[in-house]
MARMARBA-393203 format. One record per residue: residue number from 1; residue in one letter; x, y, z of N, C-alpha, C, O, CB in turn. Coordinates in steps of 0.02 Angstrom, whole numbers, padded with zeros to 5 digits. Glycine has a CB too. Example, Ala and Ser with C-alpha at 12.3 -4.5 7.8 and 13.67 -1.06 7.14 Angstrom:
BEGIN
+-----+----+--------+--------+--------+--------+--------+--------+--------+--------+--------+--------+--------+--------+--------+--------+--------+
:   i : aa :   n.xx :   n.yy :   n.zz :  ca.xx :  ca.yy :  ca.zz :   c.xx :   c.yy :   c.zz :   o.xx :   o.yy :   o.zz :  cb.xx :  cb.yy :  cb.zz :
+-----+----+--------+--------+--------+--------+--------+--------+--------+--------+--------+--------+--------+--------+--------+--------+--------+
:   1 :  A :  00660 : -00284 :  00390 :  00615 : -00225 :  00390 :  00660 : -00165 :  00390 :  00712 : -00166 :  00423 :  00565 : -00224 :  00452 :
:   2 :  S :  00642 : -00112 :  00354 :  00684 : -00053 :  00357 :  00645 :  00002 :  00394 :  00670 :  00057 :  00402 :  00704 : -00030 :  00286 :
+-----+----+--------+--------+--------+--------+--------+--------+--------+--------+--------+--------+--------+--------+--------+--------+--------+
This chain:
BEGIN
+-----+----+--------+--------+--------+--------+--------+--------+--------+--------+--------+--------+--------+--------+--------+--------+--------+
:   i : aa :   n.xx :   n.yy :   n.zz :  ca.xx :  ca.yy :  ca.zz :   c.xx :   c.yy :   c.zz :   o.xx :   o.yy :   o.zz :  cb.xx :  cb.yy :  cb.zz :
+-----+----+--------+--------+--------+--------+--------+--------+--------+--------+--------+--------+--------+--------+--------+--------+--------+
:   1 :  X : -00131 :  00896 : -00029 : -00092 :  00838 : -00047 : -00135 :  00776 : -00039 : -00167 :  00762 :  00011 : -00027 :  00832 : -00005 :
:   2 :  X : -00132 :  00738 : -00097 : -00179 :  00669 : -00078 : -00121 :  00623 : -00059 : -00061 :  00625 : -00074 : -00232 :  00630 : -00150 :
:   3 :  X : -00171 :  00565 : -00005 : -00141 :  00509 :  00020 : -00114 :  00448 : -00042 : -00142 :  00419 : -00089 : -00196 :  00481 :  00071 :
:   4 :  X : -00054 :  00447 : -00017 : -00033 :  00384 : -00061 : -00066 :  00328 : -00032 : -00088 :  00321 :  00025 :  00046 :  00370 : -00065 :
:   5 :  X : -00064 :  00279 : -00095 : -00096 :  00211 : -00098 : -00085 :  00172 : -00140 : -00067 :  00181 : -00198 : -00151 :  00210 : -00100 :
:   6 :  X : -00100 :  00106 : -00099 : -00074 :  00042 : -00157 : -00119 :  00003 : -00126 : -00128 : -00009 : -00066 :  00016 :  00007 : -00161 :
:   7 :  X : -00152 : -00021 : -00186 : -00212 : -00064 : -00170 : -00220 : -00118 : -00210 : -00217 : -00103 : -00269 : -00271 : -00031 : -00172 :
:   8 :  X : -00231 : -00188 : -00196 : -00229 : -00241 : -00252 : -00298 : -00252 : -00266 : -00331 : -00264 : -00215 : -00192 : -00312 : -00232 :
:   9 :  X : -00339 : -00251 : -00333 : -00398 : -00247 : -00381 : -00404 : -00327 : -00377 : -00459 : -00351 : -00391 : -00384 : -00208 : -00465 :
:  10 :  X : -00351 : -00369 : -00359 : -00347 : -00441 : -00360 : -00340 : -00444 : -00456 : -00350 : -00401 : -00498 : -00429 : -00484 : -00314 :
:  11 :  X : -00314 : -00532 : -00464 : -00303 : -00563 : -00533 : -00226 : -00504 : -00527 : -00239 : -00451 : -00555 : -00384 : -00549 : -00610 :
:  12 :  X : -00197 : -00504 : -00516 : -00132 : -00466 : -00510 : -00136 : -00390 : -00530 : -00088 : -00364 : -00560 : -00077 : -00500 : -00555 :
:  13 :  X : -00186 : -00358 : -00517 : -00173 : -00299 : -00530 : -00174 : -00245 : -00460 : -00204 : -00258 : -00408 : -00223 : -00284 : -00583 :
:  14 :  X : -00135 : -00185 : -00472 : -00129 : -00153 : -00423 : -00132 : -00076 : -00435 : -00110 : -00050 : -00487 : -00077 : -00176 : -00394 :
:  15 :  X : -00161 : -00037 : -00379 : -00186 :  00045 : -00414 : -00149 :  00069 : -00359 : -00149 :  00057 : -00299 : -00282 :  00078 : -00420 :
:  16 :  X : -00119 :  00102 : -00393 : -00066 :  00174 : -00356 : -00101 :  00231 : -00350 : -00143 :  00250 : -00390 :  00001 :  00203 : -00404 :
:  17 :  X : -00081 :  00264 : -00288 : -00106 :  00311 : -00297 : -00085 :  00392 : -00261 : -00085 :  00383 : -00200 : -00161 :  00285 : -00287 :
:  18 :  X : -00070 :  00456 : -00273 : -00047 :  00485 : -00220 :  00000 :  00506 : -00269 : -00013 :  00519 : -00328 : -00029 :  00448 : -00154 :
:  19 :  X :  00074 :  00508 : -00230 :  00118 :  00552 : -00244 :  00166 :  00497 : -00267 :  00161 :  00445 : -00234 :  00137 :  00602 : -00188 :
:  20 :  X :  00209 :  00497 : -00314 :  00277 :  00453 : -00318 :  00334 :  00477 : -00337 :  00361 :  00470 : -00392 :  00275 :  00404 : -00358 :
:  21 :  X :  00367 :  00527 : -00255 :  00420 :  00543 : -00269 :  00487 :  00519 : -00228 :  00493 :  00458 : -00220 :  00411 :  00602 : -00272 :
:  22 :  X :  00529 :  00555 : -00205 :  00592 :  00525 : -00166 :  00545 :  00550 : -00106 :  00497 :  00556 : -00143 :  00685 :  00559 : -00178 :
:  23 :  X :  00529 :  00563 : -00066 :  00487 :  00559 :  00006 :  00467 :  00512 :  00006 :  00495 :  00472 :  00044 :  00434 :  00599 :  00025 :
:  24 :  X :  00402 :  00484 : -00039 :  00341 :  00436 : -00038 :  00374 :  00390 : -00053 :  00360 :  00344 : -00015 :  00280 :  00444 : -00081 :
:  25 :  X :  00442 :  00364 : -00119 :  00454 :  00292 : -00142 :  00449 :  00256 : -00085 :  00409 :  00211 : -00097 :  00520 :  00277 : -00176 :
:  26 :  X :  00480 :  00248 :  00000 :  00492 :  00189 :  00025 :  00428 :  00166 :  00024 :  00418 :  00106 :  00014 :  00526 :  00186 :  00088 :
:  27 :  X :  00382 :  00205 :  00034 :  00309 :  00175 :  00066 :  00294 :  00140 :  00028 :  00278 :  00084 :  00049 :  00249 :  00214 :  00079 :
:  28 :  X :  00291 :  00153 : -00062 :  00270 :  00108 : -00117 :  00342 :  00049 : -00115 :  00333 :  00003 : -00155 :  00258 :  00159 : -00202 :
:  29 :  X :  00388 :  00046 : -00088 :  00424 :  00006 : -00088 :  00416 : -00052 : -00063 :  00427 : -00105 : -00091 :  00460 :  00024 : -00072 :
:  30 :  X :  00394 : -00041 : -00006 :  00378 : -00081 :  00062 :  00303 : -00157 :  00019 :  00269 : -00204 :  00039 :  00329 :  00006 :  00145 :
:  31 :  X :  00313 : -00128 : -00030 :  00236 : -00176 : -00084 :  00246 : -00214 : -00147 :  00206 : -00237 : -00187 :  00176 : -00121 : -00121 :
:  32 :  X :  00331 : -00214 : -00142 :  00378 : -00252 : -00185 :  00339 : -00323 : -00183 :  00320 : -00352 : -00234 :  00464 : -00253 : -00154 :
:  33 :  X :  00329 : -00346 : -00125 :  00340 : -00418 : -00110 :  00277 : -00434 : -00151 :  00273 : -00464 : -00205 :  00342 : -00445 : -00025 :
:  34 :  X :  00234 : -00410 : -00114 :  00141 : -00395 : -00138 :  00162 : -00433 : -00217 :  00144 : -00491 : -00231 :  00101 : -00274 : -00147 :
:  35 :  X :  00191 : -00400 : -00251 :  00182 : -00364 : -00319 :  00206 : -00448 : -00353 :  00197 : -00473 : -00409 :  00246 : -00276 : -00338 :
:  36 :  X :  00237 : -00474 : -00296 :  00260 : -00546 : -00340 :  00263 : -00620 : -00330 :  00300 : -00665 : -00350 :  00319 : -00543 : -00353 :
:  37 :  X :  00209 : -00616 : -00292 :  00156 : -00671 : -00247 :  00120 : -00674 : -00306 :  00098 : -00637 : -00350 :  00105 : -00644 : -00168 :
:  38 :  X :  00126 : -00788 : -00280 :  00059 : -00796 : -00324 :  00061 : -00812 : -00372 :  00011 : -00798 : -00405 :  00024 : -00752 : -00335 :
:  39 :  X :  00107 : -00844 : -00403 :  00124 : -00876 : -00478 :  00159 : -00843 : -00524 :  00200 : -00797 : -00523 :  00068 : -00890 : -00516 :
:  40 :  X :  00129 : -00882 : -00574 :  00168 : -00819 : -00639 :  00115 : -00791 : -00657 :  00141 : -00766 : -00707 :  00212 : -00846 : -00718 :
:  41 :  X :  00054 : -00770 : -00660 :  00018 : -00730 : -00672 :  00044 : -00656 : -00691 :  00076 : -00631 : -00644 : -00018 : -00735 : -00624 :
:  42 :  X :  00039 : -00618 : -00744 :  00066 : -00560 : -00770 :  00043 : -00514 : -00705 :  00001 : -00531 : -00664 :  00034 : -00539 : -00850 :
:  43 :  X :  00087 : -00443 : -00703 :  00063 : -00412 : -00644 :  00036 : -00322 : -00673 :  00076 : -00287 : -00704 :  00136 : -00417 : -00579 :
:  44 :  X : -00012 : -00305 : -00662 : -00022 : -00244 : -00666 : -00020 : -00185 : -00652 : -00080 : -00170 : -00650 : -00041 : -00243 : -00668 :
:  45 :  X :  00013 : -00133 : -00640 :  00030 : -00073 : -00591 : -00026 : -00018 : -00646 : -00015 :  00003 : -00703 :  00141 : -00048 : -00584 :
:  46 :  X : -00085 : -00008 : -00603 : -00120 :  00047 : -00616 : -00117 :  00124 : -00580 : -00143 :  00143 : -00527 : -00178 :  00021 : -00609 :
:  47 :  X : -00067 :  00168 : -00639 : -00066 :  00247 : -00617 : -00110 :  00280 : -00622 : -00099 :  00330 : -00588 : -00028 :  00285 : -00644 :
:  48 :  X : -00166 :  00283 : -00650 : -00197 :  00322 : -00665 : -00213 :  00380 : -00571 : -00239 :  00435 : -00564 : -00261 :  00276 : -00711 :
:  49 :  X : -00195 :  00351 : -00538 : -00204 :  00375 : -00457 : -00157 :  00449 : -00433 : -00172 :  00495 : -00394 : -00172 :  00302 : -00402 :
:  50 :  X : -00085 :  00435 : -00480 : -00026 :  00466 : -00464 : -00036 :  00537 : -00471 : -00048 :  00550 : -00530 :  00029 :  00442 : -00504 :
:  51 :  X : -00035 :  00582 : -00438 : -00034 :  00646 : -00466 :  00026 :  00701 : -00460 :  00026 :  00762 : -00470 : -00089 :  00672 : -00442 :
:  52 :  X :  00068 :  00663 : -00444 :  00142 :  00689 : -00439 :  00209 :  00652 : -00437 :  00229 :  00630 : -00384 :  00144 :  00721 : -00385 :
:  53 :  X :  00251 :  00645 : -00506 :  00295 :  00604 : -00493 :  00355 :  00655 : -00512 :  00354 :  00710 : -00540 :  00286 :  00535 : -00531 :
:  54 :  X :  00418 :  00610 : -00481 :  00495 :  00645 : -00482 :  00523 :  00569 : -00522 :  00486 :  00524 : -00540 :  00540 :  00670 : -00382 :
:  55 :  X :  00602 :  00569 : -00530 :  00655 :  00531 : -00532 :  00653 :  00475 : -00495 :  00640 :  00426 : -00530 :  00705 :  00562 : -00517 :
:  56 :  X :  00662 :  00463 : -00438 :  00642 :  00409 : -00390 :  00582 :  00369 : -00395 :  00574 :  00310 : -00378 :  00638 :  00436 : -00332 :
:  57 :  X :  00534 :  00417 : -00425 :  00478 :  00334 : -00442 :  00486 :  00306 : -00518 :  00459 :  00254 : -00534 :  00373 :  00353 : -00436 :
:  58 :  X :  00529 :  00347 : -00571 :  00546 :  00302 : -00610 :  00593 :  00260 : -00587 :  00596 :  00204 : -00611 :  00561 :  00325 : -00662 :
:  59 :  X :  00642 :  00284 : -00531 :  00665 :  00235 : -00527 :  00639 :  00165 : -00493 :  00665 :  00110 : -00502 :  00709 :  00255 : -00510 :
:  60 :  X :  00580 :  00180 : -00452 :  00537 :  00131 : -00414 :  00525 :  00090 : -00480 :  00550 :  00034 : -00476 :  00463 :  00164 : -00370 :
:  61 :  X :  00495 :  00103 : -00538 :  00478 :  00073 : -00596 :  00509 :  00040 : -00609 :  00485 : -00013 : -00628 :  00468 :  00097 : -00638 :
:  62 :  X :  00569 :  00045 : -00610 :  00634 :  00011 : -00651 :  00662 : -00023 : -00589 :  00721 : -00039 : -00597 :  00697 :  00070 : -00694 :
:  63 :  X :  00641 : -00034 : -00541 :  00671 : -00063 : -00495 :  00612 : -00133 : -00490 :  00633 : -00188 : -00471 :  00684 : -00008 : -00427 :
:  64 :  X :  00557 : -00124 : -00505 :  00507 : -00159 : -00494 :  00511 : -00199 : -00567 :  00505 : -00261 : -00569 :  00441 : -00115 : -00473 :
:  65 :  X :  00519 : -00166 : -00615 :  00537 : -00218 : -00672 :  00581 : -00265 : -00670 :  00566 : -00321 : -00692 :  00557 : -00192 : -00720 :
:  66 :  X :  00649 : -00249 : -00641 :  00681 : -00295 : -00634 :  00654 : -00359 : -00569 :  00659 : -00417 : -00588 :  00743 : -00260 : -00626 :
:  67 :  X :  00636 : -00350 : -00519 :  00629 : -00388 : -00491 :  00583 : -00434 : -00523 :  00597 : -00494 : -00529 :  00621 : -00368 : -00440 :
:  68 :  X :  00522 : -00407 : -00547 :  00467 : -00458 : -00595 :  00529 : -00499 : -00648 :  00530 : -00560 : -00644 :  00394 : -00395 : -00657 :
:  69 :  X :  00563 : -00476 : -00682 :  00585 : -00526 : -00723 :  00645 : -00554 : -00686 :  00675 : -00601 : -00711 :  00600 : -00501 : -00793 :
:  70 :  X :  00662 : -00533 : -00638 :  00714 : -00604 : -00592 :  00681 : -00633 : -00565 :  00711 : -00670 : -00526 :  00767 : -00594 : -00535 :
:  71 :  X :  00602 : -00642 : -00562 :  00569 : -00675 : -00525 :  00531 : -00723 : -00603 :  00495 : -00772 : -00598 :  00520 : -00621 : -00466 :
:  72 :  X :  00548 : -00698 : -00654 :  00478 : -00726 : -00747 :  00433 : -00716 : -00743 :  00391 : -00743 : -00778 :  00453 : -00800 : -00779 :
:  73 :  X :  00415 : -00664 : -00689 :  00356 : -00639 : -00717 :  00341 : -00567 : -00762 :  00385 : -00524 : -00771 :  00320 : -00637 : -00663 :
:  74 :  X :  00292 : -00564 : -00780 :  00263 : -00505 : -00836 :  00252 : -00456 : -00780 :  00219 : -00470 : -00729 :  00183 : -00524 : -00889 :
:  75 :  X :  00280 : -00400 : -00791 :  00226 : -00336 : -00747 :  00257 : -00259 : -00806 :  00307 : -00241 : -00837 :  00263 : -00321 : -00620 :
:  76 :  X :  00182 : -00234 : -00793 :  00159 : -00192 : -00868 :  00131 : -00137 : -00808 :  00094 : -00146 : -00760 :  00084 : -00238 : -00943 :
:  77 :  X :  00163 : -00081 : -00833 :  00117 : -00010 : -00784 :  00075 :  00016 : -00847 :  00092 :  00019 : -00906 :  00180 :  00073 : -00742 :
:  78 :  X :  00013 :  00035 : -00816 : -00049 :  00079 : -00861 : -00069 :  00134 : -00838 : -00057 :  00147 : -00779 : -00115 :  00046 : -00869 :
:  79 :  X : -00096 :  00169 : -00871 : -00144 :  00243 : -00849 : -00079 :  00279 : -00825 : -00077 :  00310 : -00772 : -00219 :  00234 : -00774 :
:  80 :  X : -00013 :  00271 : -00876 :  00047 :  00310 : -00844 :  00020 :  00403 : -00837 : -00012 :  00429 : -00883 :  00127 :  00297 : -00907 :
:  81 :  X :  00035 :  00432 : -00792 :  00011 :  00501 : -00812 :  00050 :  00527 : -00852 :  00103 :  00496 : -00858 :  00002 :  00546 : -00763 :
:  82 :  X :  00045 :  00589 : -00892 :  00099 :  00625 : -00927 :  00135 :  00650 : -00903 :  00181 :  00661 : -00942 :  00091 :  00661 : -00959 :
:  83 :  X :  00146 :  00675 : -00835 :  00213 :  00678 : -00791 :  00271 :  00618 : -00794 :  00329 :  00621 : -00816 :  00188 :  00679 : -00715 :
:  84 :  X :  00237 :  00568 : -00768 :  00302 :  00508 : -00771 :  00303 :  00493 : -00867 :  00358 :  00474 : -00888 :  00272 :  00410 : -00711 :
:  85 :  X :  00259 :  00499 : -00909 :  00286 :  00487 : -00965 :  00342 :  00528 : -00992 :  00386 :  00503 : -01026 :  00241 :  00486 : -01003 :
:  86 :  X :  00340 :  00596 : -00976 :  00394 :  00645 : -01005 :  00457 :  00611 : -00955 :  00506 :  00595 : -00989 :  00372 :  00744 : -00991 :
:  87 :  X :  00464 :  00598 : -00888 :  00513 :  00584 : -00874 :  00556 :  00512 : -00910 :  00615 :  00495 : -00920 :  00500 :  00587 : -00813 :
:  88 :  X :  00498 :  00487 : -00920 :  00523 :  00400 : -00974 :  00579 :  00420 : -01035 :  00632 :  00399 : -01056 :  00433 :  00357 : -01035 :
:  89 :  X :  00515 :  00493 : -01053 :  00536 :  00496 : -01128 :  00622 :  00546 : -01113 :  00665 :  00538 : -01157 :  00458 :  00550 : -01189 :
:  90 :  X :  00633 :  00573 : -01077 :  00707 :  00614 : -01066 :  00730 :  00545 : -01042 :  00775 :  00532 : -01082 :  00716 :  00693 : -01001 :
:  91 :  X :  00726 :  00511 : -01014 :  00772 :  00468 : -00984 :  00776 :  00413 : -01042 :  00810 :  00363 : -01031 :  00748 :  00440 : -00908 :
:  92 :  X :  00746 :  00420 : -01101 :  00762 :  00371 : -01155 :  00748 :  00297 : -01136 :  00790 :  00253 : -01147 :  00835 :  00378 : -01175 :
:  93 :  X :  00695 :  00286 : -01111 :  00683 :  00230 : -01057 :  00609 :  00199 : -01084 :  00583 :  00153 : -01052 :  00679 :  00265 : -00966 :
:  94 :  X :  00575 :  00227 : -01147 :  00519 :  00224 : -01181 :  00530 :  00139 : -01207 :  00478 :  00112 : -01225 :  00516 :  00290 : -01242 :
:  95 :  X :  00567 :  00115 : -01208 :  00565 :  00053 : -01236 :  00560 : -00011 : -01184 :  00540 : -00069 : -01189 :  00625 :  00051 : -01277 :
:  96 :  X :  00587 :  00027 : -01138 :  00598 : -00024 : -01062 :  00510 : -00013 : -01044 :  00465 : -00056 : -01043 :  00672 :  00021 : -00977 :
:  97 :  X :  00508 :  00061 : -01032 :  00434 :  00054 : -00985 :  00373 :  00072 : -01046 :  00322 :  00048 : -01021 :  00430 :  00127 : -00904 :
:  98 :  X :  00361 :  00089 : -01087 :  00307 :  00107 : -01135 :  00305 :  00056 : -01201 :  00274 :  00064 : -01253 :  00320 :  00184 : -01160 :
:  99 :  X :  00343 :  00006 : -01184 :  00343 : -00036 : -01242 :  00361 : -00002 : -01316 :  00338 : -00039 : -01360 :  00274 : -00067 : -01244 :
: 100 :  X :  00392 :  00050 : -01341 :  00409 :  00101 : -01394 :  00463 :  00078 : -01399 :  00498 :  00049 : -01358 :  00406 :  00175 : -01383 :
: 101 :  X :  00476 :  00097 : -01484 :  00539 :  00081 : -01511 :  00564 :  00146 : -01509 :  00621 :  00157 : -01529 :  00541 :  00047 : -01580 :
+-----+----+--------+--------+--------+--------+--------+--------+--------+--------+--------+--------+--------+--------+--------+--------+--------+
């Protein structure tokens, strides 16, 4: 099992890394605040780290979206793996998090 992680690259970007499921979400939770410090500067969530996701870290996703836009700011996740993309795409959620019509 690899160690989860959240690490800021600085200029608002941030690399995940590890596991993102219902065990691990609080830990990536606990980095909400992190995520929205610091202006309006757009914010970046880099997956490419993740090597195991469930339900609960989309919902971390969608929980973190909303707070960026109750806060106006931009935040965009990248390097989604194809695990959390298939869960986007069943949850019909491709337009919220993948920018897809």
């Amino acid at each position: 099992m690899s160690e989860n992680g959240f690490a800021s690259r600085g200029e608002g970007v941030f690399a995940m890394s590890g596991q993102l499921t219902f065990q691990t979400v609080p830990q990536f939770q606990e980095h909400a605040n992190a995520l929205l410090q610091d202006g309006a500067q757009p914010v970046t969530i880099d997956m490419q780290g993740i090597t195991l996701a469930d339900s609960a870290g989309l919902a971390l996703m969608i929980e973190w979206l909303q707070l960026a836009r109750a806060v106006k700011r931009q935040l965009v996740f990248t390097n989604i793996p194809e695990q959390v993309r298939h869960l986007i795409r069943v949850s019909g959620l491709e337009r919220v998090l993948l920018g897809e019509a």
